[in-house]
C-alpha positions in Angstrom: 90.0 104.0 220.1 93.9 103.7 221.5 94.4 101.4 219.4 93.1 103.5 216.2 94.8 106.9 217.3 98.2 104.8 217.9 97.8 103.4 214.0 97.4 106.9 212.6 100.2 108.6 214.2 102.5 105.7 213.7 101.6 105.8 209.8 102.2 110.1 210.1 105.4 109.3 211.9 106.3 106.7 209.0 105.6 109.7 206.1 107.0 112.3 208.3 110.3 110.6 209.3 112.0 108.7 206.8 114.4 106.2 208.5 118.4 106.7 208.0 119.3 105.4 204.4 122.0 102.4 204.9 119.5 101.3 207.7 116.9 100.8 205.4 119.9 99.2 202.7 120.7 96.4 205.5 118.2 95.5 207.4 114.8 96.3 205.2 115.6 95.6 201.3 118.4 93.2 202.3 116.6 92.2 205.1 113.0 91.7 206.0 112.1 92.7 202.0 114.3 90.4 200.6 112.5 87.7 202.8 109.1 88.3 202.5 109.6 88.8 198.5 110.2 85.3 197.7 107.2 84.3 199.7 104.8 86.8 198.3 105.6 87.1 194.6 104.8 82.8 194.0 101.4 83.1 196.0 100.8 86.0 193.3 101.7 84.2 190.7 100.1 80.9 191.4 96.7 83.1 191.2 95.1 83.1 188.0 93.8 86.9 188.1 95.9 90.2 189.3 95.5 91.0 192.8 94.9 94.4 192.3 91.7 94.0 190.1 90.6 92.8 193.7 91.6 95.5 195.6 90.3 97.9 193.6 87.1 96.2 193.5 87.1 96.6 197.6 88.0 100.6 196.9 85.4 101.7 194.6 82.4 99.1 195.9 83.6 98.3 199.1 84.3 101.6 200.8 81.3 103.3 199.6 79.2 100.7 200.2 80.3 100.6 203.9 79.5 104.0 204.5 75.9 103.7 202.7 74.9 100.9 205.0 76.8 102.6 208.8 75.2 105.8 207.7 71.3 104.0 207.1 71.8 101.9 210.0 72.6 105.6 211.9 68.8 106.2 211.7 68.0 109.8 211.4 69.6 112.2 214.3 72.5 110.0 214.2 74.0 110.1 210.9 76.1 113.4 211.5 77.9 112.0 214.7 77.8 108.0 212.8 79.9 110.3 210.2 82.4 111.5 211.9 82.9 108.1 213.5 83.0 106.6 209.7 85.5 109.4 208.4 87.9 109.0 211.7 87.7 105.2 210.4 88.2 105.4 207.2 91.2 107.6 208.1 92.7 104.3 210.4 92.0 102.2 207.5 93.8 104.3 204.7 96.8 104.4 207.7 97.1 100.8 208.1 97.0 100.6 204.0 100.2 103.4 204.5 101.9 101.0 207.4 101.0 97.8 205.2 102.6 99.5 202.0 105.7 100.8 203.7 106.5 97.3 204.9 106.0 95.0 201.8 107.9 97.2 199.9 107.7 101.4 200.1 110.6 101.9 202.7 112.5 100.7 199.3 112.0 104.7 198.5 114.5 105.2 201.7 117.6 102.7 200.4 120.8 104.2 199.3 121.0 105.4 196.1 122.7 103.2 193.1 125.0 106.3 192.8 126.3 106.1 196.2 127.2 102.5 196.1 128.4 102.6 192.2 131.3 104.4 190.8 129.7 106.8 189.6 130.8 110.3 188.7 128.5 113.4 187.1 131.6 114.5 185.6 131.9 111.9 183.6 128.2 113.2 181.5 128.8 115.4 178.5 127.2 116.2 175.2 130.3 114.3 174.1 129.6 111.5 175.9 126.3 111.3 174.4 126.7 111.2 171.5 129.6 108.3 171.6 126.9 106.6 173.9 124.3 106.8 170.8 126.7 105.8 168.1 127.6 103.0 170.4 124.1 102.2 170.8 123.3 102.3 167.4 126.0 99.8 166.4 125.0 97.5 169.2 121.5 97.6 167.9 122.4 96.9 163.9 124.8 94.1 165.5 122.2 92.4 167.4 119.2 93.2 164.6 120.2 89.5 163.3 118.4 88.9 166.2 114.9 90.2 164.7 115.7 87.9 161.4 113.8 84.9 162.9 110.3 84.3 165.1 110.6 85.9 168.5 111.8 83.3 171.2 109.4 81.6 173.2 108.7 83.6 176.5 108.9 80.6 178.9 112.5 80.5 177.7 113.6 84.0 177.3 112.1 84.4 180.8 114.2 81.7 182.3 117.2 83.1 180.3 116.5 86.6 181.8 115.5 85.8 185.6 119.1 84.4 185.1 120.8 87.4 184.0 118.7 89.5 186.3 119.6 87.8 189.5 123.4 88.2 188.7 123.1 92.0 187.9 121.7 92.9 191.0 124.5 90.8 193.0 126.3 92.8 191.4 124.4 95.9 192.2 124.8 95.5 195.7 121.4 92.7 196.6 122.8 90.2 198.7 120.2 87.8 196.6 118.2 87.7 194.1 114.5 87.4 193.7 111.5 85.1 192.6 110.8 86.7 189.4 106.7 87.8 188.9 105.2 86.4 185.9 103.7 89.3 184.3 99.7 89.4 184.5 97.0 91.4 183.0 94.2 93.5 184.2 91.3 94.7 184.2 92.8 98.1 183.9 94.2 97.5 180.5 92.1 100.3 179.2 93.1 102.6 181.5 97.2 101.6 181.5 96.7 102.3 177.6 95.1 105.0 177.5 97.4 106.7 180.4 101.0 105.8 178.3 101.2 103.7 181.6 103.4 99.9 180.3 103.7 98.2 183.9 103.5 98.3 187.0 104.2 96.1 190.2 101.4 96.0 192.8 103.0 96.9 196.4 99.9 94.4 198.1 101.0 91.3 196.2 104.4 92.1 194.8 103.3 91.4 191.5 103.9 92.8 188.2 101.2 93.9 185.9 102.2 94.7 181.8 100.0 96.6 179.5 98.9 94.1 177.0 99.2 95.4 174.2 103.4 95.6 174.3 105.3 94.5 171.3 107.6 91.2 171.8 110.9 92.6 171.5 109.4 96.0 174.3 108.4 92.9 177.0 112.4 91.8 178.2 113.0 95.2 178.8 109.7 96.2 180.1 109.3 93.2 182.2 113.3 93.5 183.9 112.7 97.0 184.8 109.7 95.9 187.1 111.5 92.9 188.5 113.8 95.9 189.2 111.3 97.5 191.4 110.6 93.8 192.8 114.6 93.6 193.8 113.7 96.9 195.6 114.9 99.6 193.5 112.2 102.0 193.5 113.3 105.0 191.6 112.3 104.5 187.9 115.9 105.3 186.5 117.2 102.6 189.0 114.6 99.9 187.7 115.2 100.7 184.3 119.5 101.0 185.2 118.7 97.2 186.6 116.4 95.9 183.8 118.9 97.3 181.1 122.3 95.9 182.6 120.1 92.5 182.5 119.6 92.5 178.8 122.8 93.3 178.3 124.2 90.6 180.6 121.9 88.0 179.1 123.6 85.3 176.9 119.9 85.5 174.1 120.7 88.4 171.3 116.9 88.5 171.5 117.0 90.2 175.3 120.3 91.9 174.5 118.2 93.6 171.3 115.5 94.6 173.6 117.8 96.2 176.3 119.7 98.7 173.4 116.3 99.3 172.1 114.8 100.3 174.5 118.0 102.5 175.9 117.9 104.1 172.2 114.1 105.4 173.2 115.7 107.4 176.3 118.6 109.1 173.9 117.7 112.6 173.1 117.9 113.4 169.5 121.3 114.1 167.8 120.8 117.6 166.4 123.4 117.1 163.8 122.1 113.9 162.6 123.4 109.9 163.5 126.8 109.5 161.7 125.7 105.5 161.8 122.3 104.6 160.5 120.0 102.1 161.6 119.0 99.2 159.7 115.7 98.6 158.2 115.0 96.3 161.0 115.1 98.3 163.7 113.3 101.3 162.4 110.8 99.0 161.6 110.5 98.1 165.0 110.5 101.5 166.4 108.1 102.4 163.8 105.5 100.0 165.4 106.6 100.8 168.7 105.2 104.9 168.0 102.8 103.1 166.2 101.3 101.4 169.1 101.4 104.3 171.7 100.0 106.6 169.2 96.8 104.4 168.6 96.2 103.6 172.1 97.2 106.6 174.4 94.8 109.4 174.9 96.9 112.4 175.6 94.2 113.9 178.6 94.8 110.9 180.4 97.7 110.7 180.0 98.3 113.7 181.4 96.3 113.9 183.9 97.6 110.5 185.3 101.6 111.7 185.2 101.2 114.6 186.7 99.2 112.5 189.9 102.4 109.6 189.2 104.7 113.0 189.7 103.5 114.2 193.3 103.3 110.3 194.3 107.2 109.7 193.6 108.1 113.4 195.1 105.7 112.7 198.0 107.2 109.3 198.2 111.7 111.1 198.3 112.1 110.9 194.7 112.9 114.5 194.1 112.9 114.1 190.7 109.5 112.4 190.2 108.8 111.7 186.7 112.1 113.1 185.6 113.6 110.3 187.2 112.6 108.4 184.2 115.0 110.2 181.9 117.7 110.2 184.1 118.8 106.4 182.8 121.1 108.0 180.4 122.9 109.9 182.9 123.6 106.9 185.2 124.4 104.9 182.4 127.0 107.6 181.3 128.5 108.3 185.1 128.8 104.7 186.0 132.2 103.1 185.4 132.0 99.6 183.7 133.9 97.3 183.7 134.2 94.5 180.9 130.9 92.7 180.1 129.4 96.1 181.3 129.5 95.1 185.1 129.1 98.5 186.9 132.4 99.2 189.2 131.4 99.4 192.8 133.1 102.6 195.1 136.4 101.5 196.6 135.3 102.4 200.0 132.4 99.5 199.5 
């Protein structure tokens, strides 16, 4: 019973009191994370099946099943006092799932910021801006589209290629290494990751990544780097995408630097006097399928339904943002100084 009552208030301490910020930057996420990551995402990717078809098995069979057979084995008299024993232990279990998630990879939520370790300046975002950063975008696209003009590259090698030019980007981001990169699995939630708008995720338990299976070739790079971001431990959604797009861009393939402008041209907002640059047939073909494929897949009540849970979860979680943080690529993109070869200028006093 100590032992259960110090487990539940240690888990409401860890949700109540978020530790200081460059504690968590030096001693968690460049610390213990970065050296239980390279451990944990090779076990998960030596398993044939995703880890979290498993544990969700345990959650919707296991838990209720528990209860059904403490509450029959209660007798009758018993079963009010047998449940109150069973809630007070499912309330220890969900708290050592809390303690076990905060350490494999949720105090990532607590690390600095990328804008307080970039050069990065709000100043520097204008309606101006955004609309050299689109007709920059655009070109960059048309440039690469030659890109499109044979067979996709094999995804053992574009992979390798990108692992590569992931693991120097977030060196460069301020990770004092870089990590084993998840090979990206399917599950038995594919209906549900369709249906929801939902294209990856990585699983906390197993530190591995899951992709919707139904993404297009040239969507995967991109897709795929922004959850490695969240593996490297940048868990706000405009950081993983920040880190997944820099690694496109970085990569030596014109395949993976395709897919990185592509998918930055999806966060744009529309210019309301229309693109002085148009894009080539190419690459409205591919965005054509890309609309294509979320329209014929996504059911909009689920989809709903599921963001708006995704929304309290991140602002539960510090992300003050929540879903917005998604959108706010752009305006990190925009405030960050490059330098050349797009390397993101760290802060002087860094």
């Amino acid at each position: 019973m100590v032992i259960k009552i110090i487990l539940i208030a240690l888990a409401l301490a860890l949700f109540c009191l978020p530790l200081p910020a460059r504690f968590v930057e030096r001693f968690y996420t460049n610390g213990l994370y970065a050296f239980l990551q390279p451990w944990l995402t090779p076990v998960a990717n030596f398993l044939p099946f995703a880890i979290v078809d498993g544990l969700l098995v345990m959650l919707v069979l296991g838990l209720p099943a528990w209860w059904i057979v403490r509450l029959k084995r209660a007798g009758r008299g018993h079963r009010w006092r047998a449940a109150g024993r069973l809630a007070f232990d499912t309330l220890t279990l969900v708290s050592v799932a809390f303690i076990t998630f905060q350490i494999l990879w949720g105090f990532n939520y607590e690390r600095l910021p990328l804008g307080a370790k970039l050069d990065f300046d709000s100043q520097r975002v204008s309606v101006q801006t955004v609309a050299e950063l689109r007709r920059n975008v655009i070109e960059a696209l048309n440039r690469e589209a030659v890109a499109r003009q044979s067979s996709w590259p094999d995804e053992t090698k574009w992979r390798a290629q990108l692992h590569l030019a992931f693991n120097e980007t977030v060196r460069q981001l301020g990770n004092r290494r870089g990590i084993a990169a998840g090979r990206p699995k399917r599950t038995m939630m594919n209906f549900y990751l369709a249906a929801a708008g939902i294209e990856g995720f990585v699983n906390p338990f197993g530190l591995e990544v899951v992709l919707e299976s139904s993404v297009l070739p040239f969507e995967k790079p991109f897709l795929l780097a922004h959850e490695w971001g969240h593996l490297a431990g940048f868990a706000d959604e405009s950081e993983a995408s920040f880190v997944g797009l820099l690694a496109c861009l970085h990569s030596d393939s014109s395949a993976l630097r395709y897919a990185g402008w592509l998918a930055l041209y999806l966060y744009l907002p529309d210019d309301p006097k229309g693109d002085s640059v148009r894009l080539v047939p190419e690459v409205v073909a591919d965005l054509k399928a890309i609309a294509e494929r979320e329209a014929r897949r996504r059911n909009a009540t689920i989809s709903r339904v599921q963001w708006k849970i995704y929304d309290r979860f991140l602002k539960a979680s510090g992300v003050e943002a929540g879903i917005a943080s998604y959108g706010m690529l752009v305006r990190l993109v925009l405030g960050t100084r490059f330098e050349q070869g797009w390397v993101p200028a760290r802060r002087k006093e860094e």
